[in-house]
C-alpha positions as CSV (number, residue, x, y, z in Angstrom):
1,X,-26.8,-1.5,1.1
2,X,-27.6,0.0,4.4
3,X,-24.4,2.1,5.6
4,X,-24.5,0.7,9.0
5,X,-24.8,-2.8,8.0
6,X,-21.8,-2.3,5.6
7,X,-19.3,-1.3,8.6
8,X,-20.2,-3.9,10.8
9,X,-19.2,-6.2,8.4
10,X,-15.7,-5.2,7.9
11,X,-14.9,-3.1,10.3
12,X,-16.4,-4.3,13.7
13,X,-15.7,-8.3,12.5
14,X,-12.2,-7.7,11.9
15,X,-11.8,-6.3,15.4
16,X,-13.2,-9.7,16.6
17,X,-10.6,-11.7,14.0
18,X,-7.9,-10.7,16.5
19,X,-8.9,-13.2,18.8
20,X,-7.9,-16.1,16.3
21,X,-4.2,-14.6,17.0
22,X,-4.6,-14.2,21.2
23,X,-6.9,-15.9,22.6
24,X,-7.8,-18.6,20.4
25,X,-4.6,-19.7,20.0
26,X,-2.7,-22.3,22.6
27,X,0.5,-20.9,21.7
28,X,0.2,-17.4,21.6
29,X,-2.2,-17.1,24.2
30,X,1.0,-18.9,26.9
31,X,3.6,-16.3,24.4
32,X,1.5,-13.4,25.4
33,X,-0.3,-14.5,28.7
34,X,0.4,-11.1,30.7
35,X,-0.8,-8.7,28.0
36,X,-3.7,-10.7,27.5
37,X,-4.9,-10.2,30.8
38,X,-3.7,-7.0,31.8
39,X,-4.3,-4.6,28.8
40,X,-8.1,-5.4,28.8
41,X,-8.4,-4.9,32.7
42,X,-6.6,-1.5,32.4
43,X,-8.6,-0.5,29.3
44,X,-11.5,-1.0,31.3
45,X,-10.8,1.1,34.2
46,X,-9.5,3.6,32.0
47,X,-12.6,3.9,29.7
48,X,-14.9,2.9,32.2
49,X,-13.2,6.5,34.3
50,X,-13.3,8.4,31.5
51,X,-17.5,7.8,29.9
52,X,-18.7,8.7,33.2
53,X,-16.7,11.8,33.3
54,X,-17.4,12.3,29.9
55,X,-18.8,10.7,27.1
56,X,-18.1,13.4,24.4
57,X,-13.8,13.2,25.9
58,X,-14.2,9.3,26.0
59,X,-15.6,9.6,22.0
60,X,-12.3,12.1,21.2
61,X,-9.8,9.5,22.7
62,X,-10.8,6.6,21.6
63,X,-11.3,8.5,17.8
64,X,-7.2,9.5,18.3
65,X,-6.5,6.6,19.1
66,X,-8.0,4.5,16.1
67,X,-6.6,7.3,13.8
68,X,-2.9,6.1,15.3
69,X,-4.1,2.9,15.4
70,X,-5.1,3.0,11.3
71,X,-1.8,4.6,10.6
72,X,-0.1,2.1,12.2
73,X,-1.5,-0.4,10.1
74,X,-0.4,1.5,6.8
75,X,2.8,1.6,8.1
76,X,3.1,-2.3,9.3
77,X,1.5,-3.6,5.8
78,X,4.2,-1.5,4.1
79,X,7.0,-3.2,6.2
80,X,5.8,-6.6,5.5
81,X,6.2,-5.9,1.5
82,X,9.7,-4.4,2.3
83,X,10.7,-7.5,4.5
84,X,9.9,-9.7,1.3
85,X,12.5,-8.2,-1.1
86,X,16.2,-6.9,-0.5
87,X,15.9,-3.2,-1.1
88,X,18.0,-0.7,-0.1
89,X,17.1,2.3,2.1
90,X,15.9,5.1,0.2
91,X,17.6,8.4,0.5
92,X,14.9,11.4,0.0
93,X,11.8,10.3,1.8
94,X,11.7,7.6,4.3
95,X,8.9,4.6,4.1
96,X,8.1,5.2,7.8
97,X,8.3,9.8,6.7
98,X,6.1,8.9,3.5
99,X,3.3,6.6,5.8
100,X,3.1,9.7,8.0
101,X,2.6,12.3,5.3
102,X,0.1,10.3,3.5
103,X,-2.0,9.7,6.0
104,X,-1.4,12.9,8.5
105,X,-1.9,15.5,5.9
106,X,-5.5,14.8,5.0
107,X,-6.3,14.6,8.7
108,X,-4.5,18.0,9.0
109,X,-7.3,19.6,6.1
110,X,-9.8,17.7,8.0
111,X,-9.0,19.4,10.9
112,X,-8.0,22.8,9.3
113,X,-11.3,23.1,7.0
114,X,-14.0,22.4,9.6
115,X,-16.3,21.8,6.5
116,X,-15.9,18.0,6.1
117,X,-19.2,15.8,6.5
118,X,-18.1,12.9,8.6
119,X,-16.9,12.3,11.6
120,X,-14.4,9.5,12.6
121,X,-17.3,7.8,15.2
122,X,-19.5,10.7,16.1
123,X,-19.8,13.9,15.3
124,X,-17.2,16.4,17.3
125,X,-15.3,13.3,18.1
126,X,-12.2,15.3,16.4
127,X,-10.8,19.2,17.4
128,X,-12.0,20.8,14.8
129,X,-10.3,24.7,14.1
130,X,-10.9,26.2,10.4
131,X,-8.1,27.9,10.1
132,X,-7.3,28.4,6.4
133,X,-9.2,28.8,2.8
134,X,-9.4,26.4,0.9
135,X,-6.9,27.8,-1.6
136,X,-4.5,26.7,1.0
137,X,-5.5,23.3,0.7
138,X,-5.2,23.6,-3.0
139,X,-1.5,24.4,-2.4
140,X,-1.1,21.8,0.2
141,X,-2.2,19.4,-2.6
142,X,0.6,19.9,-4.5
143,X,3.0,19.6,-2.2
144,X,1.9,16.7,-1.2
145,X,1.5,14.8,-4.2
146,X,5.3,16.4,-5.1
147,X,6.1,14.2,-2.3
148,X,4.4,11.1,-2.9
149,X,6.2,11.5,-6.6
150,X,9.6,11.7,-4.6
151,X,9.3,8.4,-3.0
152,X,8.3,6.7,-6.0
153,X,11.3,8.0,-8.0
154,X,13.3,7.3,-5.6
155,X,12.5,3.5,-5.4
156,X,13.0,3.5,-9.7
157,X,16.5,5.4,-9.1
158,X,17.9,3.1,-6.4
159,X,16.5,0.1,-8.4
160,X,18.2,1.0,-11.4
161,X,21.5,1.8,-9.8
162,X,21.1,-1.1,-8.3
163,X,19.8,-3.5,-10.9
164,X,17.7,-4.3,-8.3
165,X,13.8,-5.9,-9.2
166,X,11.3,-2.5,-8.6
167,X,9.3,-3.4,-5.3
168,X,6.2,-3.2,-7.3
169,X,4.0,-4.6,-4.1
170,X,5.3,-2.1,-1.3
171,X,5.0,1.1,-4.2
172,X,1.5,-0.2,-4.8
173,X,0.5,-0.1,-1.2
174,X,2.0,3.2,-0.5
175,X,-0.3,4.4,-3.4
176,X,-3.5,2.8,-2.5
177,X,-2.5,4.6,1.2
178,X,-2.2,8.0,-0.5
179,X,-5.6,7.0,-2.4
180,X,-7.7,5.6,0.1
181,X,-6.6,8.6,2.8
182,X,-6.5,11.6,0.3
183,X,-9.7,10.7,-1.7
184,X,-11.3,9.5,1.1
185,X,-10.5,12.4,3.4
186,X,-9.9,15.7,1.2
187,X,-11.3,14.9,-2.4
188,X,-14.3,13.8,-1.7
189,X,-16.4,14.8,1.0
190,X,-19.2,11.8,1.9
191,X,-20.0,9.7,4.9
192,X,-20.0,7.0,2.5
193,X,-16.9,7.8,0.7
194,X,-14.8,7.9,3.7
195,X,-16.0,4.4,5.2
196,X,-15.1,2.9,2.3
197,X,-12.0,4.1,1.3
198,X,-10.7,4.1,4.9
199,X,-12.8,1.7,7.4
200,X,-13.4,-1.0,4.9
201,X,-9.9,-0.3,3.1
202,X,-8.3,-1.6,6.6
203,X,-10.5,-4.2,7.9
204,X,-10.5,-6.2,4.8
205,X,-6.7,-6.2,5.0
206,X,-6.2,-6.8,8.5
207,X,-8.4,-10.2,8.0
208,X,-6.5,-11.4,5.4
209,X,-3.3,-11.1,7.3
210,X,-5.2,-12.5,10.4
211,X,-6.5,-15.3,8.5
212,X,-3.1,-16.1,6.5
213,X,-1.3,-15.6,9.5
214,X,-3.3,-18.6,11.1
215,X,-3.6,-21.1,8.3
216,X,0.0,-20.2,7.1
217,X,1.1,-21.1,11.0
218,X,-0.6,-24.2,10.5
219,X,1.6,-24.9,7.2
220,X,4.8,-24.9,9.1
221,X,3.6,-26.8,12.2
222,X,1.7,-29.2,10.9
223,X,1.3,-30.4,7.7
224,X,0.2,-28.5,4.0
225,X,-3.2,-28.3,4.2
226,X,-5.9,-29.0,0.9
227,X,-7.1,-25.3,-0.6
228,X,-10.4,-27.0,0.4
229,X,-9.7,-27.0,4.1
230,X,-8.5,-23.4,4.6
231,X,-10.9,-22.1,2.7
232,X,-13.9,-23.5,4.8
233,X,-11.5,-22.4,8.2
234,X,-11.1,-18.7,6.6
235,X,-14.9,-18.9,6.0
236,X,-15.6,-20.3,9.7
237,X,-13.4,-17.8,11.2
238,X,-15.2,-14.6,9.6
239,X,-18.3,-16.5,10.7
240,X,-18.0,-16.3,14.1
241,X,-16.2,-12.9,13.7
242,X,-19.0,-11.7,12.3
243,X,-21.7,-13.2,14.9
244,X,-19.8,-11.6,17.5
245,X,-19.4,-8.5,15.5
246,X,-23.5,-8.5,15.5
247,X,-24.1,-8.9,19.0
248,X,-21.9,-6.4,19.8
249,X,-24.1,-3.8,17.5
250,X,-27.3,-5.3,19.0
251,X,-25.7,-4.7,22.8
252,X,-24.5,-1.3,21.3
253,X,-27.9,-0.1,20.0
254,X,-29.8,-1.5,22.6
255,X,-28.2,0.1,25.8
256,X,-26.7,3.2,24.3
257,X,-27.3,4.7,21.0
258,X,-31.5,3.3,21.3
259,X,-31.0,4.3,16.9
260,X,-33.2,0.9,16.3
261,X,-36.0,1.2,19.6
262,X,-38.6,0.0,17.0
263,X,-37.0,-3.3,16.1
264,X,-35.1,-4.1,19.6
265,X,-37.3,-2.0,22.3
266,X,-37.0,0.9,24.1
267,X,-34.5,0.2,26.9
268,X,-33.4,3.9,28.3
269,X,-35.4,3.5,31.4
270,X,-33.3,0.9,32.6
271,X,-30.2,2.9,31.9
272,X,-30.7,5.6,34.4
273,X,-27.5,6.0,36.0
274,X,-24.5,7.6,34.6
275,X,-22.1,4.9,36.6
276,X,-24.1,2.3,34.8
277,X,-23.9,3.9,31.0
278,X,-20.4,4.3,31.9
279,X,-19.6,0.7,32.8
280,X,-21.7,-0.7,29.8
281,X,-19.5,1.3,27.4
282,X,-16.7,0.4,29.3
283,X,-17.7,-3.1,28.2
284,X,-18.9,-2.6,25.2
285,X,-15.9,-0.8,24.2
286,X,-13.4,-3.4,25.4
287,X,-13.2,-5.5,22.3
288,X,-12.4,-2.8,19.9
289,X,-9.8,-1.1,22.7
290,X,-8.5,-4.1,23.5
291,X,-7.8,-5.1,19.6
292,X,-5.7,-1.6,19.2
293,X,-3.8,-2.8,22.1
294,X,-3.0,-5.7,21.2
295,X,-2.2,-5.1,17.4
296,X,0.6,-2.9,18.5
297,X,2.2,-5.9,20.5
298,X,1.1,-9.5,18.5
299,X,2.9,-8.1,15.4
300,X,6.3,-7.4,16.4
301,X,9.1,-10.0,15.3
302,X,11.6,-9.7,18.0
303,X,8.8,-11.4,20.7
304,X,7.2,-13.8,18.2
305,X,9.7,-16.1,16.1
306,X,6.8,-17.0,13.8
307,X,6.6,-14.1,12.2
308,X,9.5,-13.9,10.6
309,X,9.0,-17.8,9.1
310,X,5.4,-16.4,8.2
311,X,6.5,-13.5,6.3
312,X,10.2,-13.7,5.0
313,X,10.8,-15.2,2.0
314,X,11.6,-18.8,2.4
């Protein structure tokens, strides 16, 4: 399968599935009216400022700012597993310390080794300084997975002491974190190896919680709905995520990365002003800006009251 065609599936459609929680949605759309509005007007100007500047600075922001945003999402999914059984809080390595190792320290070689043979959206996109050998990394290694050991016994201690049941969900997602990012990352050292075991590894589970998180709403509102019916509304949803997600390519390759001029035209002619590239990645950029925006607001519990009947154990 063509690599390009394999991220747009997962990872620009599940930017688009966040609309199914904003602005699709009656409810939330009134809960969250003023972020709606205002986040995307300011990421504009902001992004729209910073590609005319500089398209190579606009590239290493926006690549920061997914990493935090990807992190994030490790961190969130681990929370939700937590929030589903009574566990008590673990006394070595915290859940939120253990997120930011797993994830941080293979970005740290990344950055430290210079040698990798990816880039996080294109290439310099990331400040790059080889620093060490790669005997340090070797060291690092052990460390790290000395670590990762830590937090595990520590969940099989405090269970036992506390004939508690082992939270075999939240271990296994801390795991699949340290696999995904370390493999991905520092063990192996392919374009194709790092989208899937980090791009496709978190847009495949950010539907899912998008597209439980809708029909589940409509459980509790409404009424139980037949398997049949939600699974031909999961299957409409990732539809028309995934139309959208294709236009958005198609705009993309037409009016700024021209990778494609044989199938879709030659189109740089009409692009000849910097104000104007900047303003059409501006827009072009607004969905996936906007989505890390918003994912940092639409999940917390304390402003939306359905989360907590969503996700705790009823």
């Amino acid at each position: 399968m063509d690599m390009g065609i394999f991220v747009l599936g997962i990872d620009v459609t599940h930017v688009w599935s966040t609309i199914f929680r904003t602005y699709l949605d009656v409810e939330e759309r009134k809960r969250y009216k003023k972020q709606l509005w205002l986040l995307p007007m300011v990421a504009f100007i902001v992004v729209g400022i910073l590609s005319t500047y500089s398209e190579h600075l606009f590239w290493r922001v926006i690549a920061y700012f997914a990493l935090f945003h990807f992190i994030r999402q490790q961190f969130g999914f681990l929370m939700l597993y937590k929030s589903k059984m009574k566990f008590p809080e673990l006394r070595w390595i915290s859940d939120k310390a253990f997120i930011y190792i797993a994830t941080l320290y293979p970005v740290l070689v990344w950055h430290i080794l210079g040698d990798r043979a990816f880039s996080w959206f294109v290439k310099g996109d990331f400040l790059i300084y080889p620093l060490v050998p790669e005997v340090s990394v070797t060291i690092g290694n052990f460390i790290y997975f000395f670590l990762v050991i830590v937090w595990v016994a520590d969940h099989v201690l405090m269970a036992r002491k506390n004939a508690l049941v082992l939270p075999f969900g939240k271990i296994l997602w801390g795991l699949s974190t340290v696999g995904t990012w370390w493999l991905g990352i520092v063990y192996f050292n392919s374009d194709f190896s790092f989208t899937l075991t980090n791009v496709v590894a978190h847009g495949i589970p950010y539907m899912a919680l998008v597209f439980y998180y809708v029909e589940e709403k409509k459980n509790i509102q409404q009424h139980k709905q037949p398997t049949k019916i939600i699974v031909i509304s999961i299957l409409w949803m990732f539809l028309i995520c995934l139309f959208l997600g294709l236009g958005e390519e198609f705009l993309w390759d037409v009016f700024i990365n021209y990778e494609k001029q044989d199938v879709f035209g030659d189109w740089q002619i009409f692009i000849d002003s910097a104000y104007l590239r900047g303003f059409l990645i501006a827009f072009l950029s607004l969905p996936q800006v906007t989505h890390y925006l918003l994912d940092g607001v639409i999940w917390k519990g304390n402003t939306n009251p359905m989360i907590k009947k969503i996700f705790t154990p009823r």
